[in-house]
DOZAVEX-61343 format. One record per residue (C-alpha): residue number from 1; y, z, x. Coordinates in steps of 0.05 Angstrom, whole numbers, plus 5000, padded with zeros to 4 digits. Layout:
! DOZAVEX-61343
+-----+-------+------+------+
| pos | north |   up | east |
+-----+-------+------+------+
| NUM |     Y |    Z |    X |
...
+-----+-------+------+------+
//
This chain:
! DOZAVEX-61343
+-----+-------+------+------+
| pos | north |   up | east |
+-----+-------+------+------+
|   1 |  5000 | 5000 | 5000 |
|   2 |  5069 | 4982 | 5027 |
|   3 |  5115 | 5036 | 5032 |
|   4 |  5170 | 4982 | 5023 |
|   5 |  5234 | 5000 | 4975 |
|   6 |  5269 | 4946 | 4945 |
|   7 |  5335 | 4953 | 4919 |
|   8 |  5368 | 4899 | 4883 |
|   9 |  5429 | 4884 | 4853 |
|  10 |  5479 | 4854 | 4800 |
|  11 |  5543 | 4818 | 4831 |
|  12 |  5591 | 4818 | 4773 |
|  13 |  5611 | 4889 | 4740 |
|  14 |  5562 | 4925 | 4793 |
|  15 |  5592 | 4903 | 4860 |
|  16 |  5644 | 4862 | 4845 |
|  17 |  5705 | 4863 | 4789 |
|  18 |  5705 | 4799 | 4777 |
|  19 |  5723 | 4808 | 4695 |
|  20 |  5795 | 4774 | 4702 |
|  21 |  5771 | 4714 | 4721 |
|  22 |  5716 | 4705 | 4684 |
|  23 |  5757 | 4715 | 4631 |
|  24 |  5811 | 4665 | 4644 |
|  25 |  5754 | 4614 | 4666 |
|  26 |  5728 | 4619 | 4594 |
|  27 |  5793 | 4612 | 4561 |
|  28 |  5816 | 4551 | 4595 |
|  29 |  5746 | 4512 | 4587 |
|  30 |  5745 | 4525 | 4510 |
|  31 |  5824 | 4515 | 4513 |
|  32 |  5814 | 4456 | 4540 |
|  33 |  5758 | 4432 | 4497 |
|  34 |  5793 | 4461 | 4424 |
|  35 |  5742 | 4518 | 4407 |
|  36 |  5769 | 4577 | 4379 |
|  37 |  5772 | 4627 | 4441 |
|  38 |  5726 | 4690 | 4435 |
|  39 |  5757 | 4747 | 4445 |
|  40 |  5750 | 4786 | 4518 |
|  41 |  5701 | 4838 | 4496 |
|  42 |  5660 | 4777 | 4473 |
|  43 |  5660 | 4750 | 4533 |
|  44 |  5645 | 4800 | 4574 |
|  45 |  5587 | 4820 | 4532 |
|  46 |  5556 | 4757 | 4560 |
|  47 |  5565 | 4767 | 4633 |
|  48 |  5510 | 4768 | 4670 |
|  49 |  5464 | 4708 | 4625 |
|  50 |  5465 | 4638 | 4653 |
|  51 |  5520 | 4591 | 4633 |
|  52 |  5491 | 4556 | 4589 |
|  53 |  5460 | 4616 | 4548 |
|  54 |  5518 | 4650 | 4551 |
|  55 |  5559 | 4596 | 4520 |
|  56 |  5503 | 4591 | 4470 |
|  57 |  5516 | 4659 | 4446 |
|  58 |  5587 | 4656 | 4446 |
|  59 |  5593 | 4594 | 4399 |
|  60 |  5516 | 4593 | 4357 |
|  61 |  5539 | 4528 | 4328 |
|  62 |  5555 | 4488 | 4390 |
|  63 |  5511 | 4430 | 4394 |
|  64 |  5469 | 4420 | 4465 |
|  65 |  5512 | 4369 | 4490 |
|  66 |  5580 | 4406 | 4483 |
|  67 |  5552 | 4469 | 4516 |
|  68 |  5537 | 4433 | 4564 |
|  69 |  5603 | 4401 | 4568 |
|  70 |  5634 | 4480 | 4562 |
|  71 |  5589 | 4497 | 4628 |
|  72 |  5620 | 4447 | 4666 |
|  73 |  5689 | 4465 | 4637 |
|  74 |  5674 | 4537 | 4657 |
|  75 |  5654 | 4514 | 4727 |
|  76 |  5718 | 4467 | 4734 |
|  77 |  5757 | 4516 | 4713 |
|  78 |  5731 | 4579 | 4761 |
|  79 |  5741 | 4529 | 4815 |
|  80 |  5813 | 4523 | 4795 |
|  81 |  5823 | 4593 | 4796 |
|  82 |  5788 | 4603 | 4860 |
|  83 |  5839 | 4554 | 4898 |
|  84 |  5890 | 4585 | 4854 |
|  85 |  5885 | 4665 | 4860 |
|  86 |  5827 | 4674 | 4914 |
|  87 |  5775 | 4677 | 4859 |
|  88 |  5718 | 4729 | 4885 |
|  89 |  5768 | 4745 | 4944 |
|  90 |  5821 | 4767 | 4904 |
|  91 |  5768 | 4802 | 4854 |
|  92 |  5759 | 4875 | 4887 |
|  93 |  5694 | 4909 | 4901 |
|  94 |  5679 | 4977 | 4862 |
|  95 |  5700 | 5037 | 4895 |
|  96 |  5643 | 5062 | 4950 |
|  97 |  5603 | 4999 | 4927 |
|  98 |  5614 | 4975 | 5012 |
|  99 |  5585 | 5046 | 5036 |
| 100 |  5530 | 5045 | 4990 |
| 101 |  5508 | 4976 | 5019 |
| 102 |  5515 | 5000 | 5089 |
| 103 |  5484 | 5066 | 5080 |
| 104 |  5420 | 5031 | 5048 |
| 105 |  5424 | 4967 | 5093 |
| 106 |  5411 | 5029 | 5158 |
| 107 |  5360 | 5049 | 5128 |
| 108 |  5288 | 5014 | 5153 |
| 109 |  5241 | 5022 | 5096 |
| 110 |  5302 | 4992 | 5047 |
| 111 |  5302 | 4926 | 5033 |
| 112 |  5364 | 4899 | 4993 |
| 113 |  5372 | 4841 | 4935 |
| 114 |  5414 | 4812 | 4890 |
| 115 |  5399 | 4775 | 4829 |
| 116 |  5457 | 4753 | 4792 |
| 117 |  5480 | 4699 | 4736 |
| 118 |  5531 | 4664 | 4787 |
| 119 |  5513 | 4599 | 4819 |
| 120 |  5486 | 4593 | 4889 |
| 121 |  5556 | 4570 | 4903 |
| 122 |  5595 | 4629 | 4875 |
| 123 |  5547 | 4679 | 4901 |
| 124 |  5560 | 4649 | 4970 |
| 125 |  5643 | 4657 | 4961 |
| 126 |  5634 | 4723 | 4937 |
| 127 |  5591 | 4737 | 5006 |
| 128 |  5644 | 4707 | 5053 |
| 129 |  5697 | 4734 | 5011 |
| 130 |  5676 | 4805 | 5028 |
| 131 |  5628 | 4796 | 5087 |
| 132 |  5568 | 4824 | 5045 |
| 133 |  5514 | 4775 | 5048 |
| 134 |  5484 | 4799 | 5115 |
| 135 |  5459 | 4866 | 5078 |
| 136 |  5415 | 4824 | 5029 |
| 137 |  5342 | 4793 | 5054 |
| 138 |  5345 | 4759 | 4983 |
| 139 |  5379 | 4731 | 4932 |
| 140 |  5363 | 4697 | 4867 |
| 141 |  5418 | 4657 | 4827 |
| 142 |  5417 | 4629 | 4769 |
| 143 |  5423 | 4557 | 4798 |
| 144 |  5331 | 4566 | 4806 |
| 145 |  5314 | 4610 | 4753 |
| 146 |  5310 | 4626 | 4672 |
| 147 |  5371 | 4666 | 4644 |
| 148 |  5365 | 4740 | 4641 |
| 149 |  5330 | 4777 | 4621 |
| 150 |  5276 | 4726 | 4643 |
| 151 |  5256 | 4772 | 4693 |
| 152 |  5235 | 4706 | 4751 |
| 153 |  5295 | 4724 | 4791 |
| 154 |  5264 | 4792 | 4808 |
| 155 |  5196 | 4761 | 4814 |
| 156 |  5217 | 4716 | 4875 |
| 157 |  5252 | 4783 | 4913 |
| 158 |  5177 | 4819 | 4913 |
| 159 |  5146 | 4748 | 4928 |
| 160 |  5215 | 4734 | 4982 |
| 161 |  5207 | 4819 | 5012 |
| 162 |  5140 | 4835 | 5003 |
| 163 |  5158 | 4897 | 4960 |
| 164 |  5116 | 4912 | 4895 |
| 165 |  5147 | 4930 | 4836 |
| 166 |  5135 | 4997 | 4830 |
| 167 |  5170 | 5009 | 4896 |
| 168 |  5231 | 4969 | 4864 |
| 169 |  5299 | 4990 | 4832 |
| 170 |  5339 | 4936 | 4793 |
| 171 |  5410 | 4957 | 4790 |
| 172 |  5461 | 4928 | 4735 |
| 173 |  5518 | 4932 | 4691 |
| 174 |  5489 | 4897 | 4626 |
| 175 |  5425 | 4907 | 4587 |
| 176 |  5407 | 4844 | 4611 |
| 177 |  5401 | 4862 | 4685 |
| 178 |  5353 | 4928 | 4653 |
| 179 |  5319 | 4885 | 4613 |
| 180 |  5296 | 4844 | 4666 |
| 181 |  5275 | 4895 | 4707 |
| 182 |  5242 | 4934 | 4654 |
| 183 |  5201 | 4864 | 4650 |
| 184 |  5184 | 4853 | 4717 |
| 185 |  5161 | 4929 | 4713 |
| 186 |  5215 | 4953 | 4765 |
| 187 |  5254 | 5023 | 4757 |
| 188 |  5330 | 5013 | 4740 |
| 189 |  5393 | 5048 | 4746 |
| 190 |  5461 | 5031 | 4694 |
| 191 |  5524 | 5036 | 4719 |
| 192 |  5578 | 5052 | 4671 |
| 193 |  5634 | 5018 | 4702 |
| 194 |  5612 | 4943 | 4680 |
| 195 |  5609 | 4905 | 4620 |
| 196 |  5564 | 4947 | 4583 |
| 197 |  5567 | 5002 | 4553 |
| 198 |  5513 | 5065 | 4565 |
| 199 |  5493 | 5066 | 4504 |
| 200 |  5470 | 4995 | 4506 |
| 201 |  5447 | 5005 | 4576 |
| 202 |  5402 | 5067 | 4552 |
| 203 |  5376 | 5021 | 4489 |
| 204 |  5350 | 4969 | 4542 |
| 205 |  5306 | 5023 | 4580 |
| 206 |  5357 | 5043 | 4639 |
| 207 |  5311 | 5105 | 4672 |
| 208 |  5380 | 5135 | 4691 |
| 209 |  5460 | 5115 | 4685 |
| 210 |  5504 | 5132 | 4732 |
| 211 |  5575 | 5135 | 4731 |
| 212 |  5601 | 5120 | 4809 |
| 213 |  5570 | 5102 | 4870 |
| 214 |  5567 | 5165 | 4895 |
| 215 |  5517 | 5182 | 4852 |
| 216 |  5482 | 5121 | 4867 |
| 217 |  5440 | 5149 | 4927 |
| 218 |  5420 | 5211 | 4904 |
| 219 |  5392 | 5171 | 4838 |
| 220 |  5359 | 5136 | 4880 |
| 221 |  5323 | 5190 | 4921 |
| 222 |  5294 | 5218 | 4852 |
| 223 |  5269 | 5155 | 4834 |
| 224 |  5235 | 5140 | 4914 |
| 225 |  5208 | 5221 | 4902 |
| 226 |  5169 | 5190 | 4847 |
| 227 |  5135 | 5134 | 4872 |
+-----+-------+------+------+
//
C-alpha cells in the first residue's frame, strides 16, 4: 500500500478570486449575443462546470448551436479582459492560499493537484501569473475531461501520481468540486470563501468546511490520522 497523499485542488474561488472577471466575461458574451444577462449570483453558481454545461444551465432553452456560440463568446471575451485588466494576474490569490501550497509542496509524502473547469490555457496564465504551477505534479482541465462533477479529472491525478483514492483529499469551493470527489471516492474539504455556500457544500458530502487557510492544514492532519 502506498503511503502517498494526494491533495488536489480547485483554481477559481479556492486559490484564486477570479469572480470579477468571470463575471464581466459572461456579461459581455450574452451582451453581445442579446440574451437576457443572468444575474451574478447565477453566474457564480455555475463556476467551476465546463463551459458549455455551464452555459446550459444558465439559459435551459439555448439551443446546441448558440451555446456553443456563447462558449466562444465567453472565451473571446476573457481574452479581452486578460489583455485589458491582467485577467488571472490582476485576480488575487486567497489569503494564506501561497503558504498552504508551500507548506504541503515541502512536504515528501504530499503530492499536489489541481482539477479545475478553466481551459488548459487559462490554467496555464493563472500559473505564470502567480508562479504556482511548479507545486502541482498534475493537473486536469476541462479542455480533456467530462464537466464536473464527472469525477475523470480526479481519476487521471491517481492514474498521473500513483495515489489511491482513499489517500486523496479533493478541495473546492462548489458542490461540484465535492461531488466529484465524493465520486471518485476521495475525502473532501469546503471552503467557505467561494462560490458556494456551506450549506450547499455540506448537502454534496463535504467531510469537513473550513473557513480560512489556516485551518486548512490541521483539517488535513485529521483526515491523513484516519487513513
Amino acid at each position: 500500500m502506498s503511503d502517498l497523499r494526494l491533495v488536489v485542488f480547485d483554481v477559481d474561488g479556492t486559490l484564486i478570486d477570479s469572480q470579477d472577471f468571470i463575471v464581466e466575461a459572461m456579461n459581455r458574451a450574452f451582451g453581445d449575443m442579446g440574451v437576457c444577462l443572468p444575474t451574478r449570483a447565477e453566474i457564480l453558481s455555475i463556476v467551476g462546470l465546463s463551459l458549455n454545461e455551464a452555459i446550459s444551465r444558465l439559459v435551459p432553452d439555448m439551443s446546441a448551436r448558440d451555446v456553443d456560440h456563447a462558449t466562444q463568446q465567453y472565451k473571446d471575451m476573457f481574452i479581452k479582459l486578460r489583455a485589458e485588466k491582467g485577467g488571472e494576474a490582476a485576480a488575487p490569490m486567497y489569503p494564506g492560499a501561497r503558504n498552504a501550497l508551500e507548506v504541503l509542496h515541502q512536504r515528501d509524502e504530499v503530492l499536489l493537484g489541481v482539477a479545475t473547469g478553466k481551459a488548459k490555457r487559462g490554467l496555464d496564465h493563472a500559473y505564470h501569473a502567480h508562479d504556482i504551477g511548479h507545486f502541482f505534479l498534475t493537473s486536469q482541465t476541462a479542455d480533456n475531461h467530462p464537466s464536473k462533477p464527472h469525477p475523470s479529472m480526479l481519476h487521471a491525478t491517481l492514474s498521473e501520481t500513483g495515489a489511491e483514492a482513499h489517500q486523496a483529499v479533493m478541495i473546492g469551493d462548489t458542490s461540484f468540486d465535492i461531488e466529484m470527489g465524493v465520486a471518485a471516492g476521495f475525502h473532501t474539504i469546503g471552503v467557505t470563501w467561494g462560490y458556494h455556500g456551506s450549506e450547499a457544500l455540506i448537502s454534496a458530502g463535504a467531510d469537513r468546511l473550513v473557513d480560512s487557510y489556516d485551518a486548512l492544514l490541521p483539517a488535513l492532519e485529521q483526515i491523513w490520522g484516519k487513513i
